[in-house]
N, C-alpha and C positions, 0 to 999 in steps of 0.2 A: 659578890664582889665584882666580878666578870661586867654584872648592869650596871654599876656605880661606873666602872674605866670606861666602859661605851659612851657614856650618856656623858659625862665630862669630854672624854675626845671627840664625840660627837658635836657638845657647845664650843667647845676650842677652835673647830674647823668650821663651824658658821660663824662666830666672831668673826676669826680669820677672814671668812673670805666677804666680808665689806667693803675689804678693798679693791674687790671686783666688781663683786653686784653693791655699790650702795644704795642705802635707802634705808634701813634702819632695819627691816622686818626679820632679816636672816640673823642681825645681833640679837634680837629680843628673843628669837628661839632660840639659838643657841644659847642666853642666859638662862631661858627656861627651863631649858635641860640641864644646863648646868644645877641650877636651884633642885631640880629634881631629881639629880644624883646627890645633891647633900638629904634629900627629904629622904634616899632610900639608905641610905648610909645611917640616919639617923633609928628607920623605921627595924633594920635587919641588924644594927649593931650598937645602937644605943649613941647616949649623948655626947661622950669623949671623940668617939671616933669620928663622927656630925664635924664636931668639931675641927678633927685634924683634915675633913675632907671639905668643908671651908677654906680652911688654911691652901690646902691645893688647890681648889678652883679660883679661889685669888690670884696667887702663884701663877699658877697658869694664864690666864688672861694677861697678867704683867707680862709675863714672857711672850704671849702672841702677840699682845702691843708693840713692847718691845723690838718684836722679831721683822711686824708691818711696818714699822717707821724708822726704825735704826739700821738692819740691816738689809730688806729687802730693796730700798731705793739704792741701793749699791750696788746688788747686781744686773746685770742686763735686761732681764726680764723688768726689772723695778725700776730704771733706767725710762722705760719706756710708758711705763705707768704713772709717774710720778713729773710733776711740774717742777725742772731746775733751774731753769734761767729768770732772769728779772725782765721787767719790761723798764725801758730805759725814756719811753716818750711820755710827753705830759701835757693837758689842752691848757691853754691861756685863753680863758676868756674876758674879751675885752667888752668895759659897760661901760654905754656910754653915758656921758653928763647930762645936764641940765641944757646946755649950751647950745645941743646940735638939731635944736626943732627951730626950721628956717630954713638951713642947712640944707645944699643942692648935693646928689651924690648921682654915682653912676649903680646899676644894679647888674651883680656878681652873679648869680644865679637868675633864674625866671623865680617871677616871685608868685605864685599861686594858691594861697595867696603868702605863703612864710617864705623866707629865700636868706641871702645875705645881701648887703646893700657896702660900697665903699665908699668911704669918706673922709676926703684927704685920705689917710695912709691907712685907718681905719675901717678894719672886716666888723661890721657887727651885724645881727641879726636883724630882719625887721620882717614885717608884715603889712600887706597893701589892703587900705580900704576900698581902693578902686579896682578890685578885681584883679584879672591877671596881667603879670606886667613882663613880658619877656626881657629877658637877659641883654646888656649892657643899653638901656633906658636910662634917661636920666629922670631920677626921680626927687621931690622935694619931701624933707620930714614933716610930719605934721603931728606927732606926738612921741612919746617914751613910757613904757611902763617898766617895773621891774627888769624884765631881763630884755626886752627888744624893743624897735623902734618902730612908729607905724608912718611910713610912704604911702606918698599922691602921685602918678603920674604927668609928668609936666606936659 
């Protein structure tokens, strides 16, 4: 009986502690031990009792779940462990149209060759085929694909 309560508090407490070390490995033995305290439970005391020590090593896990997500982010220690606040920023990315190959801009960044280009009031991304283009260049568009623009050096 004594190897059956090891081997469960044994998998309770590597469950448990995934929320330190994650990674999966230290869960899967501690399931394994747990499985292996129901295999001794079965083996020393037959199938009813398998049974009811099933029933606990469910139980249990429920409760160290429980215990990792419900009440540990409460205290200090869990406080510290756990991510509480939101992030409140978000990127606008602006695509440009059809319209802006022609289009004379200034360049935002050096472009070497990807950077950002502005245009009119517009940040968008581009990329030079002529090589490198230091920062506030004026440059002309000379195409668009999906996501950025490609600049000429004037």
């Amino acid at each position: 009986m004594i190897t059956i309560i090891l081997l469960f508090l044994a998998g309770v407490v590597l469950i448990g502690s995934e929320v330190f070390l994650p990674g999966g490995i230290l869960g899967a033995i501690g399931g394994a031990l747990m499985v292996g305290g129901i295999a001794v439970s079965y083996t020393e005391f037959g199938a009813f009792i398998a049974f009811i020590a099933t029933i606990v090593a469910i139980a249990s896990v429920f409760l160290a779940l429980f215990f990792e997500f419900k009440i540990l982010p409460r205290t200090p220690m869990g406080k510290q462990l756990f991510m509480s606040g939101t992030i409140k920023d978000s990127t606008i990315y602006v695509k440009a149209g059809d319209d802006v190959v022609g289009q004379i801009g200034r360049t935002v960044t050096a472009l070497g060759p990807t950077g950002f280009v502005l245009l009119g009031s517009r940040k968008l991304e581009a990329a030079s085929k002529s090589g490198f283009i230091e920062k506030n260049e004026e440059v002309r568009v000379t195409g668009k694909d999906n996501f950025r623009i490609t600049v000429s050096k004037l």
